[in-house]
C-alpha positions in Angstrom: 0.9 -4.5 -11.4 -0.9 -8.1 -11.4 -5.0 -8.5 -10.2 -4.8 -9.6 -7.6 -0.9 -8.2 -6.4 0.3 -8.4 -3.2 3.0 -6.2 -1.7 4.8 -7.1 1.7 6.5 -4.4 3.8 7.1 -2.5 0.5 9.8 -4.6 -1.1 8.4 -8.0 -1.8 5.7 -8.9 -4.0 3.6 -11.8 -5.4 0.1 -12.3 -6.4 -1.9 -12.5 -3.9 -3.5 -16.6 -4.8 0.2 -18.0 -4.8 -0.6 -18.9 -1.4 2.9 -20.2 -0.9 5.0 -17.2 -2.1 2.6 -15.2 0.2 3.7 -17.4 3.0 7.1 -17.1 2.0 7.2 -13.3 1.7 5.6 -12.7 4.9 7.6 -15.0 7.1 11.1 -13.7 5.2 10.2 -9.9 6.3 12.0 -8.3 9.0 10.7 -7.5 11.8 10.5 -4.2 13.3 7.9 -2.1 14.6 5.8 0.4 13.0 5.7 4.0 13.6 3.5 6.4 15.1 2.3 8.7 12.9 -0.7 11.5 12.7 -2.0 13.0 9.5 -3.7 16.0 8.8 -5.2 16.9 5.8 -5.7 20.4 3.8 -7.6 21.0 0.6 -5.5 24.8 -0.4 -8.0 24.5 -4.0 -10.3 21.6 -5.1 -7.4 19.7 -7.4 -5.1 19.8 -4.1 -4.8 17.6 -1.2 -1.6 18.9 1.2 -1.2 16.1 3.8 1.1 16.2 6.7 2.5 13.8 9.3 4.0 14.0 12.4 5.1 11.2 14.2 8.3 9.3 15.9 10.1 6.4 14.6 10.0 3.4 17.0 13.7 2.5 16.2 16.8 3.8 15.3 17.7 5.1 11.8 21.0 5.9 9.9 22.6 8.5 8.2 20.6 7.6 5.3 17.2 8.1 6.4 14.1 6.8 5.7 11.7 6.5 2.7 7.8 7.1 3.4 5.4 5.5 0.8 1.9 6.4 1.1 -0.9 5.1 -0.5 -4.1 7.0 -1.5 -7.1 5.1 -2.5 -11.0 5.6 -3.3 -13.5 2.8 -2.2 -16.8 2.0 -4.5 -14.7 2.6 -7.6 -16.0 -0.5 -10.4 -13.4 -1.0 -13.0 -13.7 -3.0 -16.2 -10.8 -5.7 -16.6 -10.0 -5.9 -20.3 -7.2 -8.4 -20.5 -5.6 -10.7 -17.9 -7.1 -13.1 -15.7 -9.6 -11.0 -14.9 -10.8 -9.9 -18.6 -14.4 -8.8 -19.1 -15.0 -9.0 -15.0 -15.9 -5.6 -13.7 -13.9 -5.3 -10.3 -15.2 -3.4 -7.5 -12.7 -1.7 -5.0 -13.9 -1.6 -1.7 -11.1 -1.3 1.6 -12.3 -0.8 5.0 
């Protein structure tokens, strides 16, 4: 994974100041509208998170399913950037 990378709808990617291959991505990706989905979370010890959703799909879907990626991050981490474009800058995560 590139600083800064870019991911769009799951299955194309870029980093994220090629301001044209953005553009590109984003206007090639299908359209289709996102699904409803609740999540609940349980912690059954302190090294476990269980998380569960419920939802419905908002179209239809064939014999082979669907795939659900989820992604789990952690705001106010810093990192230190050894190498790459990025190298000696400490990066600071913050998502709202």
């Amino acid at each position: 994974m590139f600083t800064p990378q870019i991911v769009v709808q799951g299955r194309a990617h870029c980093q994220g100041n090629d301001q044209d291959a953005l553009l590109s991505h984003i206007n090639a990706a299908s359209r289709f509208p996102a699904p409803s989905f609740q999540a609940t979370f349980q912690r059954p010890t302190s090294e476990c998170m269980q998380v569960t959703f419920t939802g419905t799909l908002r179209s239809k879907v064939d014999s082979q399913g669907v795939n659900v990626m989820v992604a789990l991050y952690e705001n106010g981490l810093v990192t230190d950037c050894p190498k790459g474009r990025t190298k000696g800058v400490f990066c600071r995560m913050t998502l709202s």
